[in-house]
N, CA, C and O atoms as a GROMACS GRO file, in nm:
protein
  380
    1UNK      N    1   7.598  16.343  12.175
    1UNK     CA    2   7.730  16.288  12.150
    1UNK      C    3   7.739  16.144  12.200
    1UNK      O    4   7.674  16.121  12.302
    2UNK      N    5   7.819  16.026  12.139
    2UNK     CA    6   7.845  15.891  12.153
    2UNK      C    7   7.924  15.915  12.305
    2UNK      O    8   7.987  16.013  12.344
    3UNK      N    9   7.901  15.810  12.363
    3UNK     CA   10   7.975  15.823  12.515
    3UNK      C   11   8.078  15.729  12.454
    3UNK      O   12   8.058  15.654  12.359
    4UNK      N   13   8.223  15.747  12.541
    4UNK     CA   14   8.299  15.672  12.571
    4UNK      C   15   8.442  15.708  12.445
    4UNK      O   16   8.415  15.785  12.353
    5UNK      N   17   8.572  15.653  12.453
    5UNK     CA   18   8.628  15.739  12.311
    5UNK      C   19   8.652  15.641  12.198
    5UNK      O   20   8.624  15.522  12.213
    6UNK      N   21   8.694  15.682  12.105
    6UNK     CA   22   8.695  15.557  11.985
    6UNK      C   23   8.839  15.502  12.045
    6UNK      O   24   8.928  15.555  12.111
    7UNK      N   25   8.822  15.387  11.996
    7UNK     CA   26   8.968  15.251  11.982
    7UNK      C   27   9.024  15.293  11.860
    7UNK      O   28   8.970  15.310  11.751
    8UNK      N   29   9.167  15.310  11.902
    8UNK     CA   30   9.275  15.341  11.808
    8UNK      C   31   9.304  15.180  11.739
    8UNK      O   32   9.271  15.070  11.783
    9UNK      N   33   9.373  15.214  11.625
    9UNK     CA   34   9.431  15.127  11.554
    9UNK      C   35   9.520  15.082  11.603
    9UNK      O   36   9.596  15.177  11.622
   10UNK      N   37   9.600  14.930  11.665
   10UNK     CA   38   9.730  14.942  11.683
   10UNK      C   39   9.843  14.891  11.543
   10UNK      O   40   9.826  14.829  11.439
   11UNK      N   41   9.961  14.956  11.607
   11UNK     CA   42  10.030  14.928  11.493
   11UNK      C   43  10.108  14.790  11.423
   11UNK      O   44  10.216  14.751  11.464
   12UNK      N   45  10.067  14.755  11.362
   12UNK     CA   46  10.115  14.633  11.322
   12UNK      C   47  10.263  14.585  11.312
   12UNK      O   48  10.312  14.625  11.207
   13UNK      N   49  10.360  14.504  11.396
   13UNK     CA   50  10.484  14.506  11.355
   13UNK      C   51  10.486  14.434  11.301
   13UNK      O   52  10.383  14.367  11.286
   14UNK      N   53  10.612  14.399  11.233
   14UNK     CA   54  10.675  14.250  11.121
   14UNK      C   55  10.711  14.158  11.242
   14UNK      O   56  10.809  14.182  11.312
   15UNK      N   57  10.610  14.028  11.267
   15UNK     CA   58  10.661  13.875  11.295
   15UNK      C   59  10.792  13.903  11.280
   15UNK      O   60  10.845  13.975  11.364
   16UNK      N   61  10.867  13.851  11.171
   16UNK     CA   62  11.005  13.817  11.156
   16UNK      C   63  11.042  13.832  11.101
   16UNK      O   64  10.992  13.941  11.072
   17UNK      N   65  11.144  13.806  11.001
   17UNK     CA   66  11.189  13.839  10.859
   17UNK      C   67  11.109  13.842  10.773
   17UNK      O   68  10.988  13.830  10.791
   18UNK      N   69  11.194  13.866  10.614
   18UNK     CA   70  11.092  13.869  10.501
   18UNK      C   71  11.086  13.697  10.491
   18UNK      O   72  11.161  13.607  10.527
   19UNK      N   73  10.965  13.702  10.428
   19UNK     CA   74  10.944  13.539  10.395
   19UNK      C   75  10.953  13.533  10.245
   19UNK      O   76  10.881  13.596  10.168
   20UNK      N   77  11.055  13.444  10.211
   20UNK     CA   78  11.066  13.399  10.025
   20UNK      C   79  10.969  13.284   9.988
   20UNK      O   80  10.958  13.167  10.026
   21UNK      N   81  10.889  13.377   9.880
   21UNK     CA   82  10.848  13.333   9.896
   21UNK      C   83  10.802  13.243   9.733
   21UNK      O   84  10.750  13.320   9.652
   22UNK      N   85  10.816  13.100   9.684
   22UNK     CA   86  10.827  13.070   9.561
   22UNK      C   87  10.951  13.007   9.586
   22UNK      O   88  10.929  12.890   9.556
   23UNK      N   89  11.080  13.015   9.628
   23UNK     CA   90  11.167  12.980   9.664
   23UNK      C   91  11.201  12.812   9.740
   23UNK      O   92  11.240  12.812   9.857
   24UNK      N   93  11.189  12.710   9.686
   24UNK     CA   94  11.158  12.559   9.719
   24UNK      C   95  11.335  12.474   9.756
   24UNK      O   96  11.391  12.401   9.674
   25UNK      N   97  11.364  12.491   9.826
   25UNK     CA   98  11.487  12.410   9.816
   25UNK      C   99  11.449  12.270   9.764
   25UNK      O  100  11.337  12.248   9.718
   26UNK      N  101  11.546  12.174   9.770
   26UNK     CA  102  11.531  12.048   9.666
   26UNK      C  103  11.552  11.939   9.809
   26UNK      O  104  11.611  11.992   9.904
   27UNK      N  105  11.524  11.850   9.819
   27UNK     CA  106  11.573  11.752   9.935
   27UNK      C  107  11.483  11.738  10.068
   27UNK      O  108  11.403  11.829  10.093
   28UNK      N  109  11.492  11.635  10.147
   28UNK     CA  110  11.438  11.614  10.238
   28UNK      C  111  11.405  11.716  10.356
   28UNK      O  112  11.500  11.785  10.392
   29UNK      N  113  11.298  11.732  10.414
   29UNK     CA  114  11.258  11.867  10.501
   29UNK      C  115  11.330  11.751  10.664
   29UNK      O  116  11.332  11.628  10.674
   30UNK      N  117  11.367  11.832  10.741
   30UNK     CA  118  11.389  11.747  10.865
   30UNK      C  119  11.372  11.883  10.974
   30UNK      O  120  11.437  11.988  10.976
   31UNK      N  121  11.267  11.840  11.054
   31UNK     CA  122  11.266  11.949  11.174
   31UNK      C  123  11.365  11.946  11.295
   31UNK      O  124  11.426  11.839  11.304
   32UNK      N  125  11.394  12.040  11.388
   32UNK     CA  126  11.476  11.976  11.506
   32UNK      C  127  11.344  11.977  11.588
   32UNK      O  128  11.247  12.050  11.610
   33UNK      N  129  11.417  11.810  11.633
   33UNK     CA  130  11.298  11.825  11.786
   33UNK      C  131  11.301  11.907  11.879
   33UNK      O  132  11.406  11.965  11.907
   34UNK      N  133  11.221  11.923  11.925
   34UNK     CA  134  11.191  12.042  12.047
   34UNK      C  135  11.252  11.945  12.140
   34UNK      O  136  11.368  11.984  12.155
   35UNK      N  137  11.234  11.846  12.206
   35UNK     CA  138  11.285  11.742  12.315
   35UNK      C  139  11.328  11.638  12.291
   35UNK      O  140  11.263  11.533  12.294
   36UNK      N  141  11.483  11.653  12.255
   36UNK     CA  142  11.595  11.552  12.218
   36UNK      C  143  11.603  11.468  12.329
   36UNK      O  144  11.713  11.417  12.311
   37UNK      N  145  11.571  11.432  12.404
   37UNK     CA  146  11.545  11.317  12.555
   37UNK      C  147  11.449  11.207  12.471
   37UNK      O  148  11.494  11.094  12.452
   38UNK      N  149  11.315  11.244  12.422
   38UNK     CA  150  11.222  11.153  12.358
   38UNK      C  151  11.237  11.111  12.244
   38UNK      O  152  11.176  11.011  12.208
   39UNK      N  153  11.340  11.189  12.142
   39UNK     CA  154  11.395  11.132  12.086
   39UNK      C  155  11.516  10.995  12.043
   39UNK      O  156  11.544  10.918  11.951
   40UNK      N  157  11.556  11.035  12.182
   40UNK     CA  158  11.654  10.878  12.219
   40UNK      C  159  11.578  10.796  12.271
   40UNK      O  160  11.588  10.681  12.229
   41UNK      N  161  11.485  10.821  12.370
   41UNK     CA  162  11.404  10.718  12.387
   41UNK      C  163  11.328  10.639  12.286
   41UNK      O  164  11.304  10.519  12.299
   42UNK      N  165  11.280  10.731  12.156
   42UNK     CA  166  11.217  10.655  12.100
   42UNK      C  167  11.315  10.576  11.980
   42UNK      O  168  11.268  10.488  11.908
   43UNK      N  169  11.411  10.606  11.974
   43UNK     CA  170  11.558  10.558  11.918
   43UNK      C  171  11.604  10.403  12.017
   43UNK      O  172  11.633  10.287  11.986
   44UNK      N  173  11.592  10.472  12.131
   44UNK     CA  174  11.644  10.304  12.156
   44UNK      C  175  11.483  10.199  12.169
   44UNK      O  176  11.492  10.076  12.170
   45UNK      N  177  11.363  10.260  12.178
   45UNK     CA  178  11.261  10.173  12.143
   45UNK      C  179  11.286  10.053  12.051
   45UNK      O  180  11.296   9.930  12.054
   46UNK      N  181  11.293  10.178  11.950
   46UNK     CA  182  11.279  10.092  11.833
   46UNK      C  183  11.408   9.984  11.789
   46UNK      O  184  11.389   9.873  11.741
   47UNK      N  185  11.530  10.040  11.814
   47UNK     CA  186  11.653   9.917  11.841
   47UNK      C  187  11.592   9.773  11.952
   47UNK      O  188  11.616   9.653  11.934
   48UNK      N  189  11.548   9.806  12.009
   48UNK     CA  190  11.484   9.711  12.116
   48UNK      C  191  11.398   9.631  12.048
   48UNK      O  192  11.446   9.527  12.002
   49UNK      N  193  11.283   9.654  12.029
   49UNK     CA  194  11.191   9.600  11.932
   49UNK      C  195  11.243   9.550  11.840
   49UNK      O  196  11.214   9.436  11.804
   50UNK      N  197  11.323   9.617  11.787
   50UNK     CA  198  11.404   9.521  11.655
   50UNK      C  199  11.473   9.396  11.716
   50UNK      O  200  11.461   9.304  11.635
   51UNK      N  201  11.530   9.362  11.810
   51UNK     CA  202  11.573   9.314  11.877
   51UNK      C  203  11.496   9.189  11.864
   51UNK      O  204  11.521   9.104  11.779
   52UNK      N  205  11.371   9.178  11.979
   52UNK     CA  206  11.305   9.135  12.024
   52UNK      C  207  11.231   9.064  11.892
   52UNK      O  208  11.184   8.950  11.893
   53UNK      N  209  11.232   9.134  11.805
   53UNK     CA  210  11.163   9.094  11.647
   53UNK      C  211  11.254   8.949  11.603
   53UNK      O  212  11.222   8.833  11.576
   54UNK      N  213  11.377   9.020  11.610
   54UNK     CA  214  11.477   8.915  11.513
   54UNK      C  215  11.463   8.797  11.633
   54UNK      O  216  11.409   8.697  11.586
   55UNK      N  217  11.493   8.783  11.761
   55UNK     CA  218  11.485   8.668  11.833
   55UNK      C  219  11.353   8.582  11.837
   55UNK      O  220  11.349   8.460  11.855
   56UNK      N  221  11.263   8.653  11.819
   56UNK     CA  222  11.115   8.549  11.816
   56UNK      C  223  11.123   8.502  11.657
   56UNK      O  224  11.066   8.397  11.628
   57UNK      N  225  11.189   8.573  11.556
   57UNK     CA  226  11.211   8.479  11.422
   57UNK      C  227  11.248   8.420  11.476
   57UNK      O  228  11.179   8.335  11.533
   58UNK      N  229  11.389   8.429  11.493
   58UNK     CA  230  11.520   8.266  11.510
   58UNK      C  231  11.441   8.146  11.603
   58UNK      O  232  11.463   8.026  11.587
   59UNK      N  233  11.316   8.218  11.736
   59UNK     CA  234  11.286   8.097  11.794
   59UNK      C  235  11.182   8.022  11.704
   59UNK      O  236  11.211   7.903  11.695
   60UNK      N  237  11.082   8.053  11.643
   60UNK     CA  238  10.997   8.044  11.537
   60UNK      C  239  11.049   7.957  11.454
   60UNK      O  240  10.991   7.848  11.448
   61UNK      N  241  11.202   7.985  11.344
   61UNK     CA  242  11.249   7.920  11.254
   61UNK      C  243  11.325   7.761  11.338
   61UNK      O  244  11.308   7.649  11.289
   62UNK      N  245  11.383   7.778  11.428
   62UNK     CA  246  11.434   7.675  11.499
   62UNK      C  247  11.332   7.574  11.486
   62UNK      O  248  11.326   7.489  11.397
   63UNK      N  249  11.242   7.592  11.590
   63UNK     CA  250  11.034   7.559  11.612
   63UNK      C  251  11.025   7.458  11.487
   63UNK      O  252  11.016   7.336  11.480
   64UNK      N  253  11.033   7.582  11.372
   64UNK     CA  254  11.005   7.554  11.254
   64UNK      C  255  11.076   7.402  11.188
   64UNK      O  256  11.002   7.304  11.178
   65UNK      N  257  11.188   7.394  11.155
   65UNK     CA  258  11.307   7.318  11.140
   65UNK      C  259  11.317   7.178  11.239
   65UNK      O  260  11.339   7.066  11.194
   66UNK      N  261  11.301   7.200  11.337
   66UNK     CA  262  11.340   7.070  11.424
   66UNK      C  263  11.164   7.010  11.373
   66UNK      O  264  11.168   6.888  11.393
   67UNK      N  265  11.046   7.040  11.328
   67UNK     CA  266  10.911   6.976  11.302
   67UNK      C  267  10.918   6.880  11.183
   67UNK      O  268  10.851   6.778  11.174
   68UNK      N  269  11.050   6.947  11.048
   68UNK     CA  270  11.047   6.897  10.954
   68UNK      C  271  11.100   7.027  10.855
   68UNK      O  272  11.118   7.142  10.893
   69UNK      N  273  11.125   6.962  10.688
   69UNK     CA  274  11.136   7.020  10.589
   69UNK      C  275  11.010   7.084  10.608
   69UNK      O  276  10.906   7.029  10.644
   70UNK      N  277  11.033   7.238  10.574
   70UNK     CA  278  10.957   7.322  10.489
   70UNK      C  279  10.898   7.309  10.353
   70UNK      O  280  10.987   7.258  10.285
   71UNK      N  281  10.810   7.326  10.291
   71UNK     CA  282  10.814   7.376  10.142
   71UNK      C  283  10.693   7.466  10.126
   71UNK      O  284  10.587   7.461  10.189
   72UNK      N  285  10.748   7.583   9.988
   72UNK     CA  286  10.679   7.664   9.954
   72UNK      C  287  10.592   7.640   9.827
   72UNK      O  288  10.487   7.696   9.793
   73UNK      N  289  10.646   7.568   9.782
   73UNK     CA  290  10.634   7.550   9.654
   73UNK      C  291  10.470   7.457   9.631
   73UNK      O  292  10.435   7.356   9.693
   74UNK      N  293  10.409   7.514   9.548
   74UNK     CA  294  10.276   7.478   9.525
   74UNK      C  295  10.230   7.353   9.463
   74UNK      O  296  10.127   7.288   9.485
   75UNK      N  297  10.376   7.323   9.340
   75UNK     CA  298  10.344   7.180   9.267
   75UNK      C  299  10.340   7.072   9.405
   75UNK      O  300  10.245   7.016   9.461
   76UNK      N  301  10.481   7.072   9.430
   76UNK     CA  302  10.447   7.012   9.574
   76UNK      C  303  10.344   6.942   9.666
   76UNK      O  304  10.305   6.826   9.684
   77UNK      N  305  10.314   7.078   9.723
   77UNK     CA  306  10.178   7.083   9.782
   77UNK      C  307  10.066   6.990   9.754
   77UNK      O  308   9.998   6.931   9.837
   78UNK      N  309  10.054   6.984   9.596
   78UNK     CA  310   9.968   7.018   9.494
   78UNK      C  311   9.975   6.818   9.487
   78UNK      O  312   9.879   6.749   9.450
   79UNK      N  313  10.047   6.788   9.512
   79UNK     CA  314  10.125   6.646   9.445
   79UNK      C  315  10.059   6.564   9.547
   79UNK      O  316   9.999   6.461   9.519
   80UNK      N  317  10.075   6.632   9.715
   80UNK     CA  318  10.081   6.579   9.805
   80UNK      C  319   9.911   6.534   9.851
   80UNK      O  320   9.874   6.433   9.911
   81UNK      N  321   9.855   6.613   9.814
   81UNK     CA  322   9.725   6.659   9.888
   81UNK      C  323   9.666   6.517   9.795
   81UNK      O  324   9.605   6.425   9.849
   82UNK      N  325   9.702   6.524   9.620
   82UNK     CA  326   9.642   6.470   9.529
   82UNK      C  327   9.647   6.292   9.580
   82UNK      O  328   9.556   6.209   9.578
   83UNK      N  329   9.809   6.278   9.627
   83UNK     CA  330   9.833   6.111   9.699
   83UNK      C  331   9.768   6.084   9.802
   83UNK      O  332   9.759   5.967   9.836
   84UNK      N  333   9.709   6.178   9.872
   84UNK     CA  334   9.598   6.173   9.991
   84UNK      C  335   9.441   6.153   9.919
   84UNK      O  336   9.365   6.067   9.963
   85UNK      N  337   9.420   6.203   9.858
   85UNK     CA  338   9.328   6.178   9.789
   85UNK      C  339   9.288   6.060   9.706
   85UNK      O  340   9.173   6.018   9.689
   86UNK      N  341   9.403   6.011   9.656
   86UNK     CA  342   9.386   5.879   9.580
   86UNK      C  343   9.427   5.731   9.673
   86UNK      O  344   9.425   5.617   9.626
   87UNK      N  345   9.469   5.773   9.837
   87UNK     CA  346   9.474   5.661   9.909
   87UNK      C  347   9.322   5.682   9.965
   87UNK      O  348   9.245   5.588   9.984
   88UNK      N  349   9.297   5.791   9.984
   88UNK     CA  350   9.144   5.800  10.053
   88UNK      C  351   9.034   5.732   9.981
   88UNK      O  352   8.941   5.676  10.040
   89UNK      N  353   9.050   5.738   9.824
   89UNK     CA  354   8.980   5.685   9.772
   89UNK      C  355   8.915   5.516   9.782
   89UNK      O  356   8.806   5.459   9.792
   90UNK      N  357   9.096   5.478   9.771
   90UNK     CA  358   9.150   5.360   9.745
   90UNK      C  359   9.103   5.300   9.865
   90UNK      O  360   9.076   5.184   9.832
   91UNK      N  361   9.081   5.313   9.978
   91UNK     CA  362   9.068   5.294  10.087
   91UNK      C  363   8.943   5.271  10.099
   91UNK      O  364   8.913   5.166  10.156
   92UNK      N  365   8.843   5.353  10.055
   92UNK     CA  366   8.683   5.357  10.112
   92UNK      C  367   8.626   5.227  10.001
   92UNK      O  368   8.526   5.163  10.034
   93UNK      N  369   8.695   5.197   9.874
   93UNK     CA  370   8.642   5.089   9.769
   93UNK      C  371   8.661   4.986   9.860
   93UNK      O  372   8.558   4.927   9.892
   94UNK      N  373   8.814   4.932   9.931
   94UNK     CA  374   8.814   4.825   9.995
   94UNK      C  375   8.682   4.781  10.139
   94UNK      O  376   8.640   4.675  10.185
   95UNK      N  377   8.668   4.866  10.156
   95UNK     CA  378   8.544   4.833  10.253
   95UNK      C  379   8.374   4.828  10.259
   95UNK      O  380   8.317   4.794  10.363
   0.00000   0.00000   0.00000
């Protein structure tokens, strides 16, 4: 005879409810946080940072502005570089 006794089956209960399943609501999924504390913290982070964002623009654009006109524009650019080029020229014939 086998020594020792056989292991019973145990009985399986139901986790939790029934689960639906196929059933998709429509709209954004949103979990609750487990620790609403780190959630404000990371809420006022990011207000902060935003913060800190918009003031290094404004010092940047100030910076920017008191050096001179800006321009984006490529003809521009394009115009400028070309009058440098044709004094540079103009310049190296005379000597």
């Amino acid at each position: 005879m086998a020594q020792g006794s056989l292991k019973l089956k145990k009985n399986n209960k139901p986790k939790g409810g029934k689960e639906k399943k196929g059933v998709v609501k429509k709209g954004a999924r949103k979990i609750a946080p487990k620790q609403p504390a780190l959630v404000q913290k990371r809420a006022l982070d990011k207000k902060l940072t935003a913060q800190i964002n918009r003031s290094i623009e404004r010092q940047m654009s100030v910076k920017a502005n008191a050096v001179g006109k800006l321009t984006i524009m490529k003809k521009l650019a394009e115009e400028k570089t070309e009058d440098k080029k044709i004094k540079r020229s103009s310049n190296s014939r005379l000597t």
